[in-house]
BAFI-3210 file (N, C-alpha, C; in Angstrom, 3 decimals, decimal comma, padded with zeros to 6 digits):
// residues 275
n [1|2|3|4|5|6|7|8|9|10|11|12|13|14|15|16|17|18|19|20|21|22|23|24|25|26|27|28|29|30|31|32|33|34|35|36|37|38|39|40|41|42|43|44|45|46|47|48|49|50|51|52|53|54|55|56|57|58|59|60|61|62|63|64|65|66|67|68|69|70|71|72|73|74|75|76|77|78|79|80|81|82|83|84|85|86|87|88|89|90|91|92|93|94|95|96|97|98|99|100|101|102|103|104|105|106|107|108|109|110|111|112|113|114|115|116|117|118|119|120|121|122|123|124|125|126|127|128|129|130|131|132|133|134|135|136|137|138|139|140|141|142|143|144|145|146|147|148|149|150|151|152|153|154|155|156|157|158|159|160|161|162|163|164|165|166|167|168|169|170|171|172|173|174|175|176|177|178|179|180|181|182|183|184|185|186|187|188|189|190|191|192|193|194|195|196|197|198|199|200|201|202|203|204|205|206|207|208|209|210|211|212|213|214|215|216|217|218|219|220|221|222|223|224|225|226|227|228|229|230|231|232|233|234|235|236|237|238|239|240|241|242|243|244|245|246|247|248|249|250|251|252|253|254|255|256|257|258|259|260|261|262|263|264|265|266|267|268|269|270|271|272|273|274|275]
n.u [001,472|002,963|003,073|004,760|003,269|004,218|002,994|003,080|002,920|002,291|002,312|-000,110|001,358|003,519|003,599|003,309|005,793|007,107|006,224|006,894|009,716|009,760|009,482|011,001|012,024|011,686|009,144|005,811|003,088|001,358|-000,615|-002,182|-003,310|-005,611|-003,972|-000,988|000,537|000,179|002,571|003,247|005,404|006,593|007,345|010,372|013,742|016,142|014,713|013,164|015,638|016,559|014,280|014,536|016,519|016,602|014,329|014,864|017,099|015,272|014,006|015,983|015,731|012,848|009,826|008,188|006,645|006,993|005,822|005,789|003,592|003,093|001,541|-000,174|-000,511|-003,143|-004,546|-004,501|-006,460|-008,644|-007,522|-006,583|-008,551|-009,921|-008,513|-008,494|-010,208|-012,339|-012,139|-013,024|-013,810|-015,077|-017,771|-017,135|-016,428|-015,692|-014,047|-013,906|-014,018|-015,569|-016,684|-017,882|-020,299|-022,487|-021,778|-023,021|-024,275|-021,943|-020,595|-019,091|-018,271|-016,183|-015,171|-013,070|-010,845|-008,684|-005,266|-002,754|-000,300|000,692|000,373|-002,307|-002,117|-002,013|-004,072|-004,163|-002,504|-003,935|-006,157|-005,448|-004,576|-006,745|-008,712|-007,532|-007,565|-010,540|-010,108|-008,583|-007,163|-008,549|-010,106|-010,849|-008,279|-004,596|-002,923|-000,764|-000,525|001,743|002,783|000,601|-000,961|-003,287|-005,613|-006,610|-006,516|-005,888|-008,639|-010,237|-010,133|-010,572|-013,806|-013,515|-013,645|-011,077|-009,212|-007,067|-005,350|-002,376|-000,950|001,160|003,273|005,935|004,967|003,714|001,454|000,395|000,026|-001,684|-003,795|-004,684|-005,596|-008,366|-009,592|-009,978|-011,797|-013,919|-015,318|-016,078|-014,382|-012,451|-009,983|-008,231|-004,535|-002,891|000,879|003,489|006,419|009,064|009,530|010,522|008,929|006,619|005,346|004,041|004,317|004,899|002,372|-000,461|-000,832|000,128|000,264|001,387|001,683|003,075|006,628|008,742|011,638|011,628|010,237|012,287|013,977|012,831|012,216|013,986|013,026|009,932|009,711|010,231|008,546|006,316|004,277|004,745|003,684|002,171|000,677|001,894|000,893|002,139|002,532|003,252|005,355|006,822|006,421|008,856|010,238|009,784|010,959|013,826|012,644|010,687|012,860|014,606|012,375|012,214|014,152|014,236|012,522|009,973|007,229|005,769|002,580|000,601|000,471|-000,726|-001,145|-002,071|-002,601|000,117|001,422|002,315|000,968|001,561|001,113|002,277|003,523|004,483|007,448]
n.v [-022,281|-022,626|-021,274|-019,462|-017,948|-015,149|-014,266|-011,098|-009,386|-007,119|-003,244|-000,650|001,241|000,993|-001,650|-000,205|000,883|-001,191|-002,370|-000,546|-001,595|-003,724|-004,393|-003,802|-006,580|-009,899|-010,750|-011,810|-010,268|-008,550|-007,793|-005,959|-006,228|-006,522|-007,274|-006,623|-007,550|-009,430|-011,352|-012,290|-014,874|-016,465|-019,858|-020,470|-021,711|-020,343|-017,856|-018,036|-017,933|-015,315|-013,336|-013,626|-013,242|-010,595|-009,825|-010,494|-008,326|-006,285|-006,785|-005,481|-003,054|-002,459|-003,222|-006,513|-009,405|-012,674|-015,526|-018,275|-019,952|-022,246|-022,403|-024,298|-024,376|-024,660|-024,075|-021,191|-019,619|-018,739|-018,310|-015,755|-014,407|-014,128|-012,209|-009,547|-006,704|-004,437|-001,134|002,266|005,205|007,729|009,133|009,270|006,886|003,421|000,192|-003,118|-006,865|-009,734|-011,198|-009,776|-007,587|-005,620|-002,333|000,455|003,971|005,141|007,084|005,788|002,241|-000,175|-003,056|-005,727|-008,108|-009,889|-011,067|-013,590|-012,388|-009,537|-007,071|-006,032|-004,398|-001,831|000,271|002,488|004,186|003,515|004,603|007,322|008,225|007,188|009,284|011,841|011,543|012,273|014,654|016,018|017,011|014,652|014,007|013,402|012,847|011,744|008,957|007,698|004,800|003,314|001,097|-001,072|-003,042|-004,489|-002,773|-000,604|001,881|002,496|002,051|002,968|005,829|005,337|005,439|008,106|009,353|009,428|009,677|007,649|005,366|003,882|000,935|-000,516|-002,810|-004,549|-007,356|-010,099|-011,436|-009,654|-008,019|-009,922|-009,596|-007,067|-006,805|-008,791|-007,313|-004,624|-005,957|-007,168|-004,343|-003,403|-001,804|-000,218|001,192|000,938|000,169|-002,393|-003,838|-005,751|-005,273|-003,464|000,405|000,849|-000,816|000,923|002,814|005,066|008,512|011,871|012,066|013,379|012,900|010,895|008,060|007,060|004,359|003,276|002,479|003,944|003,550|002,883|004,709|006,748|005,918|005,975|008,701|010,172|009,277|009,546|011,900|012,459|011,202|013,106|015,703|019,031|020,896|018,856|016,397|014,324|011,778|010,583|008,271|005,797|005,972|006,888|009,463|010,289|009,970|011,998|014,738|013,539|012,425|014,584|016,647|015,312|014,824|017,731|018,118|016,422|018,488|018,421|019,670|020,777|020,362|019,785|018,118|014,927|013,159|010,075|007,929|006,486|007,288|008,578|010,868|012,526|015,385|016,572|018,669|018,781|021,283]
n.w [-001,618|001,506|004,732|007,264|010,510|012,370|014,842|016,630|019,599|021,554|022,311|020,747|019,438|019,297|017,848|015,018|014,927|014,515|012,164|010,400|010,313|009,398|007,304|005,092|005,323|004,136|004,292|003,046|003,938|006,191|008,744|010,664|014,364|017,257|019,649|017,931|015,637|012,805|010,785|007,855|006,661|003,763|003,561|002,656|002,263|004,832|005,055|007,664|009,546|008,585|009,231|012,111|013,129|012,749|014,362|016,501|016,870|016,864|019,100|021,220|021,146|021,777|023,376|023,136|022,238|020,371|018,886|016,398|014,094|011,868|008,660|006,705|003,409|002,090|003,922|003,534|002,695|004,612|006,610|005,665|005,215|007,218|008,488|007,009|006,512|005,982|004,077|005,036|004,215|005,780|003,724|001,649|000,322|000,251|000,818|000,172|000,825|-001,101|000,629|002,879|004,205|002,660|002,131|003,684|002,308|001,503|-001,416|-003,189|-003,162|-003,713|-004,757|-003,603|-003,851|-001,934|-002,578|-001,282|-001,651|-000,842|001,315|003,342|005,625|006,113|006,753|007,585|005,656|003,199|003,933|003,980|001,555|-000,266|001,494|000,557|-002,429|-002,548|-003,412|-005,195|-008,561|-010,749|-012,273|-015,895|-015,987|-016,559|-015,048|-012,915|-010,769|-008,400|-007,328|-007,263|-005,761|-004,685|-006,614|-005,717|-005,328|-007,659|-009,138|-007,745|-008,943|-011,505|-011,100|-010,280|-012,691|-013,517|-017,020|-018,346|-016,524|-015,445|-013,846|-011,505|-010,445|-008,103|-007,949|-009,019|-008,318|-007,327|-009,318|-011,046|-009,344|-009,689|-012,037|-012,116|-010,135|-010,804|-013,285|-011,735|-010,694|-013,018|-014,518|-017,214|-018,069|-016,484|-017,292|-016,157|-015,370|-014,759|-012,595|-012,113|-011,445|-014,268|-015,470|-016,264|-018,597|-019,928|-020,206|-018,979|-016,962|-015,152|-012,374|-010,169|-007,528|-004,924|-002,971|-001,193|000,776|002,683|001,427|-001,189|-002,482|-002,109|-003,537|-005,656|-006,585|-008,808|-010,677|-010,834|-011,007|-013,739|-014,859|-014,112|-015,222|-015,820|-013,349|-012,282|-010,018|-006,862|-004,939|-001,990|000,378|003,242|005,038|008,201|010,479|011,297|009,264|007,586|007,296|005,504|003,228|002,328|001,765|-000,316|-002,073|-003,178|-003,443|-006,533|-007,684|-006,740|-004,784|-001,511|-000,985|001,290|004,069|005,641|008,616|010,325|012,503|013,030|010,751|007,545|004,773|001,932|000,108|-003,101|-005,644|-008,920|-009,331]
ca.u [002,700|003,235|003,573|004,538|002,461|004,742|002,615|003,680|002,383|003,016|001,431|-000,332|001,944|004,967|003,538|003,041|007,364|007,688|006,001|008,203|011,181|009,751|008,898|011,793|012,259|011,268|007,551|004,169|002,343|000,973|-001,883|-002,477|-004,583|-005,795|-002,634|000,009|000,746|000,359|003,563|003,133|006,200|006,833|008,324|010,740|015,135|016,726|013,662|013,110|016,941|016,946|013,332|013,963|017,783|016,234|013,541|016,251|017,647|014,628|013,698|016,394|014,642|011,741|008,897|007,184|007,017|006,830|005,833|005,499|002,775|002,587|000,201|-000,164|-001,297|-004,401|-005,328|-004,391|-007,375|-009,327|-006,827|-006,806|-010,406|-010,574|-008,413|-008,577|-010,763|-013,148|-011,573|-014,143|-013,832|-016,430|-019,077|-017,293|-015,590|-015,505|-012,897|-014,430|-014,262|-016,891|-017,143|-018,219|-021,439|-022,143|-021,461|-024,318|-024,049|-020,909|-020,448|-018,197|-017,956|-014,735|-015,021|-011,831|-010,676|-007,104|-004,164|-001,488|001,495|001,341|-000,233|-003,126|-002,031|-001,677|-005,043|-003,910|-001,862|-004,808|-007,179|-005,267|-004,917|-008,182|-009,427|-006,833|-008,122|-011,609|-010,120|-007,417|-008,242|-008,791|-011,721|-009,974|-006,388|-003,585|-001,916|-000,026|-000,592|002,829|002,631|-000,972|-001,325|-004,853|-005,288|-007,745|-006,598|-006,041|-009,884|-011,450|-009,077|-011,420|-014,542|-013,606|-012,928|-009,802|-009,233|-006,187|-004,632|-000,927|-001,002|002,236|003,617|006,754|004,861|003,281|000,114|-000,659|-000,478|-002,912|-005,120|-005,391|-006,668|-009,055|-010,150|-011,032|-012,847|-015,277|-015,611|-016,313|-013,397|-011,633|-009,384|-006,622|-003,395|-001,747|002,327|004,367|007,464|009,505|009,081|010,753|007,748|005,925|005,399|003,083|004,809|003,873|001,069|-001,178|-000,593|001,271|-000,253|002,589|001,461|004,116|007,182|009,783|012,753|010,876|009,502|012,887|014,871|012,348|011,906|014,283|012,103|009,013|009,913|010,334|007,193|005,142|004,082|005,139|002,267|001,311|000,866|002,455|000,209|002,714|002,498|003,766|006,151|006,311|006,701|010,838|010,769|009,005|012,084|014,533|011,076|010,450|014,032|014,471|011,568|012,297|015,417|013,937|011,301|008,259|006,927|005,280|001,127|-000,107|000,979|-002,043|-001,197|-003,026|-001,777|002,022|001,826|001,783|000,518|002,055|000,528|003,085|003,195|005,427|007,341]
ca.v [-022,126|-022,959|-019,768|-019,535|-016,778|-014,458|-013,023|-009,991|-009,093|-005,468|-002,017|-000,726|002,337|-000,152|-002,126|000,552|000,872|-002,342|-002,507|000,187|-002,103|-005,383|-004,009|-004,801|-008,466|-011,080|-010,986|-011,325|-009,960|-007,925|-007,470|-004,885|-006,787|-005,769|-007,272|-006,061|-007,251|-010,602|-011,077|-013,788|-015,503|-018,015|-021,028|-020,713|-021,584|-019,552|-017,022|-017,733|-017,419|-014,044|-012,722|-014,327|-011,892|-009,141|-009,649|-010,664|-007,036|-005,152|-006,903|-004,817|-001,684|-002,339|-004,152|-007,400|-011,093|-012,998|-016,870|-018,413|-020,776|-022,913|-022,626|-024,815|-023,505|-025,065|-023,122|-019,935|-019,002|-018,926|-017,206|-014,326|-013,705|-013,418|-011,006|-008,755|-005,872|-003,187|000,364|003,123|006,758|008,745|008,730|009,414|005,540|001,985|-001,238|-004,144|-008,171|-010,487|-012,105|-008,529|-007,345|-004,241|-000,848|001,679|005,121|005,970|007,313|004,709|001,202|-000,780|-004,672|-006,116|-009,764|-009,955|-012,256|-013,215|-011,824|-008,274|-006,762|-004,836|-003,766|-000,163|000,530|004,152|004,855|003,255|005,646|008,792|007,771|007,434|010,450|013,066|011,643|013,107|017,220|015,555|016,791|013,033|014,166|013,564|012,930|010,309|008,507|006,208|004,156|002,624|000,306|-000,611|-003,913|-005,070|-001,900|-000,114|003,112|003,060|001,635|004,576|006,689|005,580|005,844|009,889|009,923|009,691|009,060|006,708|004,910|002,874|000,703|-001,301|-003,683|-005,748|-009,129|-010,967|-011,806|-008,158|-007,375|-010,535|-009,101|-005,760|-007,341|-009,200|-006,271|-004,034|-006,466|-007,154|-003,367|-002,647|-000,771|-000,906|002,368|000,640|-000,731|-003,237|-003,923|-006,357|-005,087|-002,465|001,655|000,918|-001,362|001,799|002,832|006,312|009,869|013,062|011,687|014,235|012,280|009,783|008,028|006,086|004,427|001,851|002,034|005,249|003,020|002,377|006,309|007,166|005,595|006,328|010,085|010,643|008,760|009,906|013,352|012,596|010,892|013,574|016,766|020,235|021,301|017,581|016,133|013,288|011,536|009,778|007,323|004,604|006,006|007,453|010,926|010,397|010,147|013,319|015,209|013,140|012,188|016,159|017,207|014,553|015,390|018,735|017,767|016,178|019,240|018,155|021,003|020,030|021,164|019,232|016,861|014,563|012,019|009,084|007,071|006,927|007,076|010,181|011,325|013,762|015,353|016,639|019,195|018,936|022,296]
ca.w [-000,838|002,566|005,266|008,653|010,889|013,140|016,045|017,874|020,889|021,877|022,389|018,922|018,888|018,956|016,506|014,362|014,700|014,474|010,728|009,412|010,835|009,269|005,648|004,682|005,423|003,428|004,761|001,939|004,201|007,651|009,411|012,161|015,867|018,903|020,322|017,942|014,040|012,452|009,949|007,128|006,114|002,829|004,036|002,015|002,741|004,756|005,549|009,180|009,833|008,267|009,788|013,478|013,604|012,624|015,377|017,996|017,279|017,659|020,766|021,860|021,285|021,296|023,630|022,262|022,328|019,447|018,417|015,110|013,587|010,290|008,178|004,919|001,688|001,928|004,966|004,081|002,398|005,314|007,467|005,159|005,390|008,827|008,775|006,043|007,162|004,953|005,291|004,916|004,194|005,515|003,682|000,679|-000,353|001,101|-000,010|001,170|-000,132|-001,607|001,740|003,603|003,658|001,949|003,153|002,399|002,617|000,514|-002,893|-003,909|-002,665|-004,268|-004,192|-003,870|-003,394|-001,851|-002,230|-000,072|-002,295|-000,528|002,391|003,516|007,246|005,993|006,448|007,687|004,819|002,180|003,978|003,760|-000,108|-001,006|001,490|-000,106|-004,011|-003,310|-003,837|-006,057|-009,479|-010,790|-013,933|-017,379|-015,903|-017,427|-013,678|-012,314|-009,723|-008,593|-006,566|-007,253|-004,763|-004,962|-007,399|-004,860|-005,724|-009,697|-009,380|-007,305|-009,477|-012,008|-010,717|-009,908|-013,793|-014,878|-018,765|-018,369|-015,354|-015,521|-012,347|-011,765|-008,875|-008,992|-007,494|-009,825|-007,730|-007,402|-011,038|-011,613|-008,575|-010,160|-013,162|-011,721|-009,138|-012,032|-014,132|-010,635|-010,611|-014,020|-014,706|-018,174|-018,156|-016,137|-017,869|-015,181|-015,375|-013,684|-012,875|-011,045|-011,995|-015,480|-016,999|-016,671|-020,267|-019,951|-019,342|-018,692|-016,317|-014,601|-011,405|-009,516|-006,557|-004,566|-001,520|-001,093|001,793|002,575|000,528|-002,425|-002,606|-001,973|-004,623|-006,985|-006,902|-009,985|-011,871|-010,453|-011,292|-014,600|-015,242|-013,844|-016,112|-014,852|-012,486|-011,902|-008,398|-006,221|-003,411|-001,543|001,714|003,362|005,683|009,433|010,715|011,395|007,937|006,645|006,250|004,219|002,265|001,556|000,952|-001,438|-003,044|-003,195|-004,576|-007,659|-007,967|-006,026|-003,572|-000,397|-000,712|002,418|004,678|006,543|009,305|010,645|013,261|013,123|009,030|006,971|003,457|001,533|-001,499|-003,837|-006,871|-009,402|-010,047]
c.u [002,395|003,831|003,812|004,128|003,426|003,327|003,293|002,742|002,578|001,827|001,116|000,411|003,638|004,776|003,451|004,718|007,806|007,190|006,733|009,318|011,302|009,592|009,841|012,826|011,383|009,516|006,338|003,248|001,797|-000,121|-001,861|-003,700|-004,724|-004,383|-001,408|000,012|000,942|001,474|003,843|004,413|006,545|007,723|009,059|012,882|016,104|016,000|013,435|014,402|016,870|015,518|013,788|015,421|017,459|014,604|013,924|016,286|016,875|014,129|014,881|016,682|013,400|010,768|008,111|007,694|006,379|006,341|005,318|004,708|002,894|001,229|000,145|-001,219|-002,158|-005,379|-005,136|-006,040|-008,491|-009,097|-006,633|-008,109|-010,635|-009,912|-008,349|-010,132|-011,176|-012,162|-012,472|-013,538|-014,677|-017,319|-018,778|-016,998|-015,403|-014,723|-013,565|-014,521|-015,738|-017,552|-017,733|-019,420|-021,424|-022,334|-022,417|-024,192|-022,956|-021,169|-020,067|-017,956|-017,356|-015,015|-013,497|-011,614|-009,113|-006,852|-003,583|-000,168|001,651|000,063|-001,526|-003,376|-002,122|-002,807|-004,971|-003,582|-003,210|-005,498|-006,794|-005,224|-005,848|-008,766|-008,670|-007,784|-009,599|-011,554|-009,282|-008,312|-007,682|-009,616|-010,822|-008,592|-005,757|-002,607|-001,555|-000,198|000,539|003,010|001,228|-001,587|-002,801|-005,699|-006,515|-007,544|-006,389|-007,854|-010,692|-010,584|-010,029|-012,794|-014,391|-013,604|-011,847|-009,654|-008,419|-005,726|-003,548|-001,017|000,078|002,327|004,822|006,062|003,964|001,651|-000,562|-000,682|-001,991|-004,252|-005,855|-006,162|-007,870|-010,205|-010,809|-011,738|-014,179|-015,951|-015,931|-015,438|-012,255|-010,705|-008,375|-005,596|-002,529|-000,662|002,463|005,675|007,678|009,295|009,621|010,086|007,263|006,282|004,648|004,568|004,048|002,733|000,927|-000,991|-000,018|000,399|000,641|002,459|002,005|005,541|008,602|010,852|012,557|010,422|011,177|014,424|013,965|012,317|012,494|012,730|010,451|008,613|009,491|009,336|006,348|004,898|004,146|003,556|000,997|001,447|001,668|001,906|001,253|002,357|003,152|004,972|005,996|006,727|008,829|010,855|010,091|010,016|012,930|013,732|010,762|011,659|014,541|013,822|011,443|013,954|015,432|012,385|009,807|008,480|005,898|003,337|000,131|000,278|-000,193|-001,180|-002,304|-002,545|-000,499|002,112|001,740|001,632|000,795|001,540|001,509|002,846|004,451|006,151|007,974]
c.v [-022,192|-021,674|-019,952|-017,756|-016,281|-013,782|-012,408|-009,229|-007,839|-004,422|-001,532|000,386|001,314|-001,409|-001,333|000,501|-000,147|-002,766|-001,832|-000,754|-003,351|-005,562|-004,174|-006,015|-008,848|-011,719|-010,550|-009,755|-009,547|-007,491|-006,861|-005,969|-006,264|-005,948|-007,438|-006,224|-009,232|-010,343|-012,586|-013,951|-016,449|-018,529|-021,643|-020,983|-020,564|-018,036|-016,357|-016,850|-015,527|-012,990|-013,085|-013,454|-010,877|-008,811|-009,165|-009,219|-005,752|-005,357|-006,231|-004,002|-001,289|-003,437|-004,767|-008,521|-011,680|-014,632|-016,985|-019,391|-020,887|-023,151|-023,444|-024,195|-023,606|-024,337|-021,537|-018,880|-018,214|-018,385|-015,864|-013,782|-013,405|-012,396|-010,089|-008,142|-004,615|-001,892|001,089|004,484|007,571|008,369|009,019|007,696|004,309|001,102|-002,193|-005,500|-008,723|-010,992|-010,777|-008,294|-006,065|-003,444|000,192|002,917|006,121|006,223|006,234|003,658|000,112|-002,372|-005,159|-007,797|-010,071|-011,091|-012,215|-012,639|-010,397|-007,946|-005,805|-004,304|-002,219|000,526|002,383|004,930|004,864|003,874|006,862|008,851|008,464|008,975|011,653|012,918|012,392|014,483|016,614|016,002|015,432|013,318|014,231|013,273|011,675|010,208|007,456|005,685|003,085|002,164|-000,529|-001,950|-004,397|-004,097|-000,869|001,576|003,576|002,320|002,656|005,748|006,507|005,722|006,966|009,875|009,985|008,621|007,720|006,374|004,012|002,235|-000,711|-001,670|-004,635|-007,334|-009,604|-011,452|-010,431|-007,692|-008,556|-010,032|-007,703|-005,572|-007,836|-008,187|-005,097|-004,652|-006,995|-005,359|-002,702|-001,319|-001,311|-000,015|001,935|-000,194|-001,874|-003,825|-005,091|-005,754|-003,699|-001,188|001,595|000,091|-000,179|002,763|004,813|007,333|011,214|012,922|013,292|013,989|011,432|009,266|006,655|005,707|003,128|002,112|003,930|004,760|003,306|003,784|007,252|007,511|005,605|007,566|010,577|010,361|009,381|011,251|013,369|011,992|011,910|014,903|017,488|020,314|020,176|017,250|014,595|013,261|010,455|008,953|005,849|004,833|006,722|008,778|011,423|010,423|011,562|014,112|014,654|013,036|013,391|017,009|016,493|014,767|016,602|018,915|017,501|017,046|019,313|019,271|020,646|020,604|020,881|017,791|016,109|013,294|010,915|007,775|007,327|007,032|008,518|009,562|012,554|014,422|016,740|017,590|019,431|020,253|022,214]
c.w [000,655|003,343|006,817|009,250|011,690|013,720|016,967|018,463|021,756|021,686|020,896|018,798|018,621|018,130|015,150|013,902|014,006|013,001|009,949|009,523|009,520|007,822|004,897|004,398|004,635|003,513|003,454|002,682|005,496|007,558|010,993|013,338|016,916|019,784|020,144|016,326|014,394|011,247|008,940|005,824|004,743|002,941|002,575|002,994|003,165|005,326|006,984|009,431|010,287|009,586|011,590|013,851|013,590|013,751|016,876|018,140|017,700|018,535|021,618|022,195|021,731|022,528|022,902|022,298|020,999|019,413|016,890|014,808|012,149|009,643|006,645|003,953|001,693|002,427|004,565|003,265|003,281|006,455|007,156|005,075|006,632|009,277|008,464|006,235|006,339|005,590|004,077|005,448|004,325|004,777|002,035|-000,176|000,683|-000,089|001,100|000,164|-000,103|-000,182|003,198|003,023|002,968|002,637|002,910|003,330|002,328|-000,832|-003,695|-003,170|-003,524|-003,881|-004,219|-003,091|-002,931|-001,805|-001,483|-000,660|-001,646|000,927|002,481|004,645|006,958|005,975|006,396|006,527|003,593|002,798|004,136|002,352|-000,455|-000,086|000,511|-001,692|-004,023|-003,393|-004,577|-007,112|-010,631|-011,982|-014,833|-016,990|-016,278|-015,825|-014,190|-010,905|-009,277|-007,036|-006,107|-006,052|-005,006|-005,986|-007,244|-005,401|-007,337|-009,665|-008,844|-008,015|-011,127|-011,978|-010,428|-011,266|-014,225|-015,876|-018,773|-016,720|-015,414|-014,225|-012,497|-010,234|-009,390|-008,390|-008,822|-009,495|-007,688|-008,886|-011,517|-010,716|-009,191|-011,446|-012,773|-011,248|-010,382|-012,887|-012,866|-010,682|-011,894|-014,550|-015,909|-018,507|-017,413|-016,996|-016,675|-015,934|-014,317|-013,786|-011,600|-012,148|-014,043|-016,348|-017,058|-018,328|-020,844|-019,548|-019,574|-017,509|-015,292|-013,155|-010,849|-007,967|-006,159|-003,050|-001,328|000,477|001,706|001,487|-000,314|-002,828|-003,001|-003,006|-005,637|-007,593|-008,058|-010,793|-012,191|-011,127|-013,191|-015,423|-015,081|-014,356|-015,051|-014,455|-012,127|-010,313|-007,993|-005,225|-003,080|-000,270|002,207|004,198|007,120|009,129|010,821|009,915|007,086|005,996|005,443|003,027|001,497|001,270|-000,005|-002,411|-003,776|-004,147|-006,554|-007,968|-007,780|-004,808|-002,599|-000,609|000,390|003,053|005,812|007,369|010,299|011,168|013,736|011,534|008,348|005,379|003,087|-000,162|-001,985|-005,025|-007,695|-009,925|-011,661]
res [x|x|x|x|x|x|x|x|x|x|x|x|x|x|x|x|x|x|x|x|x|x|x|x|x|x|x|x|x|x|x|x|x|x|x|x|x|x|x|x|x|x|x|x|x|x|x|x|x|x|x|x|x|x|x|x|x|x|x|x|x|x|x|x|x|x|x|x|x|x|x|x|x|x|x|x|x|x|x|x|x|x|x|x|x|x|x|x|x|x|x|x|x|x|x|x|x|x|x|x|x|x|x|x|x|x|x|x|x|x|x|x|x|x|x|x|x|x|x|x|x|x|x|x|x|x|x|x|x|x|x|x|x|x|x|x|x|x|x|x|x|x|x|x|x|x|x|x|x|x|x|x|x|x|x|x|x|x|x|x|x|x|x|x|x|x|x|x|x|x|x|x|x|x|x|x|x|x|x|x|x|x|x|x|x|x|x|x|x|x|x|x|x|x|x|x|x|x|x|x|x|x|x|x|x|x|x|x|x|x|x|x|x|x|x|x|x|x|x|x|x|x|x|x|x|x|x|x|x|x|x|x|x|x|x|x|x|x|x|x|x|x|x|x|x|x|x|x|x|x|x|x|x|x|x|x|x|x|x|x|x|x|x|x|x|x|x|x|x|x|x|x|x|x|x]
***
């Protein structure tokens, strides 16, 4: 497929805004830069239109200059490598692709090979994730991983031990990546789904680990709830600090109780207990 590149050009705390804004438009895919957010389009009918109004309007909030570049299918292989970027946890966990050297000095080092069907700008949010999972208790537990994207966290989710893992996505490229990504890692304890929260097939789960967008968290929480065994947890992320409260009275709504809230950057992580 054929993509055109959006660069924006702006301060990194106003790119940081400007990804909550853009998450949901029609965009595969973002990447965080020194001088603001790359935003990858599929040139598809109708796309620009929609992405290039909804730019207009926050240029009138918001500082940042924008231009767009084509990229053909051919190339994009080659554009996603250069910018797709290891993220490292201390000293306990590293995610890093084939084309990275290796990381030494963690517990756990995750290979992963990304596509372009979803993003991996969230590096903040994917490293409050994975740091919260190492006190998570993760030994013997039945999760879900919903929203599993390259399926980084139902894969160090088995490496801590747990018995079962459900790991779902509605794209189609991330359910085949998360296959893939656990058979490089030696990992045969995940189930991958395509689909939205109702392929998921498991209940009761011991856990829930939801590091996907405030919307998407937001309109799921019935469900969420009802997947997750009394005195189970919910690691959530993927949204800013303006959003903490609707995010935790919501949740609180459908019987999740707040046990720690971590931020990192402009993003938070909320870890969750079901009462």
């Amino acid at each position: 497929m054929n993509y055109w590149q959006y660069t924006l050009r702006t301060e990194p705390e106003t790119a940081e805004i400007l990804l909550a804004y853009l998450e949901s438009a029609p965009f595969d895919t973002f990447e965080e830069t020194t001088e603001g957010l790359h935003a990858y389009l599929p040139d598809q009918e109708g796309a620009q239109q929609t992405v290039e109004d909804l730019l207009a309007g926050l240029q009138q909030d918001f500082p940042f200059a924008w231009e767009k570049t084509f990229i053909p299918a051919q190339n994009w292989n080659e554009v996603w490598e250069s910018n797709f970027q290891p993220v490292v946890v201390r000293d306990f966990c590293a995610v890093r692709a084939d084309f990275h050297d290796p990381i030494e000095g963690v517990q756990f080092e995750l290979h992963i090979q990304p596509r372009m069907a979803f993003g991996t700008g969230h590096h903040e949010t994917t490293w409050m994730c994975m740091s919260a999972m190492e006190a998570l208790p993760i030994q013997d537990a039945s999760l879900l991983d919903y929203g599993c994207g390259t399926g980084i966290l139902a894969i160090l989710a088995s490496k801590l031990g747990a018995r079962h893992i459900e790991a779902v996505d509605i794209e189609e490229e991330s359910w085949r990546n998360t296959i893939d990504n656990c058979a490089a890692n030696a990992v045969d304890n995940v189930v991958a789904r395509c689909g939205t929260i109702e392929a998921v097939q498991g209940t009761a789960f011991d856990g829930i680990l939801a590091n996907i967008n405030r919307n998407v968290i937001l309109d799921s929480l019935p469900r969420l709830a009802q997947l997750t065994r009394p005195g189970g947890w919910l690691l959530a992320s993927g949204f800013m600090p303006a959003d903490e409260d609707v995010v935790t009275q919501t949740a609180a709504a459908n019987g999740f109780a707040v046990q720690s809230v971590e931020q990192r950057g402009y993003w938070l992580c909320i870890h969750f207990v079901r009462r």
